[in-house]
C-alpha positions as CSV (number, residue, x, y, z in Angstrom):
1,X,11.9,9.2,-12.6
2,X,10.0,8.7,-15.9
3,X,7.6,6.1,-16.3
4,X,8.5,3.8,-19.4
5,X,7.2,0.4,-20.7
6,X,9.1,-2.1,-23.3
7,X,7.7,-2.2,-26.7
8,X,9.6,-4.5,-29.1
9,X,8.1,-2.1,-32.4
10,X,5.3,-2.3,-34.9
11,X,5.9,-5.3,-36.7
12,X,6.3,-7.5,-33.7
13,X,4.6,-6.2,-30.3
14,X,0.7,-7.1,-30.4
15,X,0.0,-3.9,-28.6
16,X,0.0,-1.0,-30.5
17,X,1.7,2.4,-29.0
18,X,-1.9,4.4,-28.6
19,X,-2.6,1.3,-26.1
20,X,0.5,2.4,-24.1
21,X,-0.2,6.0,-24.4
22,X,-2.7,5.4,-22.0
23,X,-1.1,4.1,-19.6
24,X,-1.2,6.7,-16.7
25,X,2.0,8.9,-16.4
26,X,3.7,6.5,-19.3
27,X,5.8,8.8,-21.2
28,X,8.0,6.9,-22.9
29,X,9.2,3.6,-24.4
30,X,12.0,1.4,-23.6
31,X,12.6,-0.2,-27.2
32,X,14.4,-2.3,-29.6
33,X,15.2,-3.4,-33.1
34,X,15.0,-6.7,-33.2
35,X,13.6,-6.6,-36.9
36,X,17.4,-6.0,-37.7
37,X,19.1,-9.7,-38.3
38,X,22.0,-10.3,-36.1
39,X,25.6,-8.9,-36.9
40,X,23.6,-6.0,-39.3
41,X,24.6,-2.7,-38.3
42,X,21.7,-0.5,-36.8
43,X,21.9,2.3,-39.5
44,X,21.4,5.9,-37.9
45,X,18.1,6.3,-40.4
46,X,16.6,3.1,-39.4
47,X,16.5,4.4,-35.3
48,X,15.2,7.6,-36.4
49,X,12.8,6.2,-38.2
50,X,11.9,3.9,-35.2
51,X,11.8,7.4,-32.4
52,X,9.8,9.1,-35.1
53,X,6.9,6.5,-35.2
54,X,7.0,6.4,-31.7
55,X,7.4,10.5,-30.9
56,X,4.3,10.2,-33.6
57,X,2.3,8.6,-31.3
58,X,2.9,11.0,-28.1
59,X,5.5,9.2,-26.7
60,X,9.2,9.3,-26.6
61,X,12.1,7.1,-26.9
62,X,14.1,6.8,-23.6
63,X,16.3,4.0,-24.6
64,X,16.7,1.2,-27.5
65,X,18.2,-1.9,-26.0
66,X,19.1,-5.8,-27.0
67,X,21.3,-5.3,-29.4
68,X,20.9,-8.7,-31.1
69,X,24.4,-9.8,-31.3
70,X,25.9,-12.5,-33.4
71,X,26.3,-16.3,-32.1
72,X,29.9,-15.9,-33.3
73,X,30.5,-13.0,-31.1
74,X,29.3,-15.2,-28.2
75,X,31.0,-17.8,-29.0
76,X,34.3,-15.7,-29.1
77,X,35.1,-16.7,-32.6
């Protein structure tokens, strides 16, 4: 089992990565892109962009989660 903790990325989560990093036997980061407006497609650059910022910092990218999905799409229209 690997130890992971939810980071929501560098332009909204007050704790920065290096804080993380030093969390014992954290090696990894369960993340998201919720930068990305809802219905916008989550371009293949943008998520490399994101693991590389966080493989920068020591850490890796286990999964990216909460896709933020359109109120239309709930709504089933």
């Amino acid at each position: 089992m690997k130890m992971t903790f939810r980071w929501f990325g560098k332009n909204t989560d007050s704790i920065p990565l290096k804080y993380i990093k030093q969390i014992p036997n954290c090696t990894g980061i369960m993340g998201m892109l919720d930068d990305i407006p809802a219905g916008e497609i989550w371009s293949e650059e943008r998520i490399k962009e994101y693991v590389d910022y966080v493989n920068k910092h020591g850490l890796e990218v286990e999964v990216i989660e909460s896709v933020n999905v359109h109120e239309d799409i709930k709504l089933g229209l």
